[in-house]
C-alpha positions as CSV (number, residue, x, y, z in Angstrom):
1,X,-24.2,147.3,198.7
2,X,-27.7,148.1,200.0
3,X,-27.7,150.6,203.0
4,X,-29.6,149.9,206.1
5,X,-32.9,152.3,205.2
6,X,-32.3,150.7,201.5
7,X,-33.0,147.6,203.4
8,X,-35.6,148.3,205.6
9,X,-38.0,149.8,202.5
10,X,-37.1,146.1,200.7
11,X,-38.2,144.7,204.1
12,X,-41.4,146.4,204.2
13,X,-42.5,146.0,201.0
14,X,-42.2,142.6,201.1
15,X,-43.8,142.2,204.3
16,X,-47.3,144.3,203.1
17,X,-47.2,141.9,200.0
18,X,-47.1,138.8,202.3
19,X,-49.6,140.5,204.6
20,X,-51.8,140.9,201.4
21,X,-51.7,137.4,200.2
22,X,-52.9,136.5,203.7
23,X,-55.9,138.1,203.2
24,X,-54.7,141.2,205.5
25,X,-54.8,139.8,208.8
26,X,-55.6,142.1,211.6
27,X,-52.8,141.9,214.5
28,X,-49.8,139.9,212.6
29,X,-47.8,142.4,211.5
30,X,-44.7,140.9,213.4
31,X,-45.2,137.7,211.6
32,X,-44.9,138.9,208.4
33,X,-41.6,141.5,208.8
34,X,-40.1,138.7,210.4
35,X,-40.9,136.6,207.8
36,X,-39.4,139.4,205.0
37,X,-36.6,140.2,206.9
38,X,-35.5,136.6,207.0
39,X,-36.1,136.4,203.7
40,X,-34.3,139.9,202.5
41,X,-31.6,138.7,205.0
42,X,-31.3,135.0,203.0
43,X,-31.1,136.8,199.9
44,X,-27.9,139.2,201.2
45,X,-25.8,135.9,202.8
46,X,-26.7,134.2,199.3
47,X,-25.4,137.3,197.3
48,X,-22.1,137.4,199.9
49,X,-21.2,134.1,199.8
50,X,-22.3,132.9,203.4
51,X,-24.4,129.8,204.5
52,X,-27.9,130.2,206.3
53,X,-28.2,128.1,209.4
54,X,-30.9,125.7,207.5
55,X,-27.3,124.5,205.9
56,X,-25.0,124.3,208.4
57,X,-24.2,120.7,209.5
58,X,-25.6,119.2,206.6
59,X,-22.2,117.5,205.1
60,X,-20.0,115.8,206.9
């Protein structure tokens, strides 16, 4: 289990790598944590067996 500063390194790498294939663009740094923390956060609900809201009400 990944502690919460474990996390937040995971977080930020990803986000500088998504800055970087943006071209490093000045003044949306938000954007991209958000992005990798919803993506870091994905992964952890995949790995504990939960459902990301893109799936819920999908079968009925």
């Amino acid at each position: 289990m990944m502690t919460p500063v474990d996390k937040d390194a995971e977080v930020r790498d990803r986000a500088y790598f998504l800055w970087e294939e943006a071209g490093r663009p000045a003044g949306r740094e938000h954007e991209f944590w958000a992005q990798a923390s919803r993506e870091i956060e994905g992964d952890d609900a995949s790995e504990n067996g939960g459902t990301d809201a893109s799936q819920n009400g999908r079968s009925r």
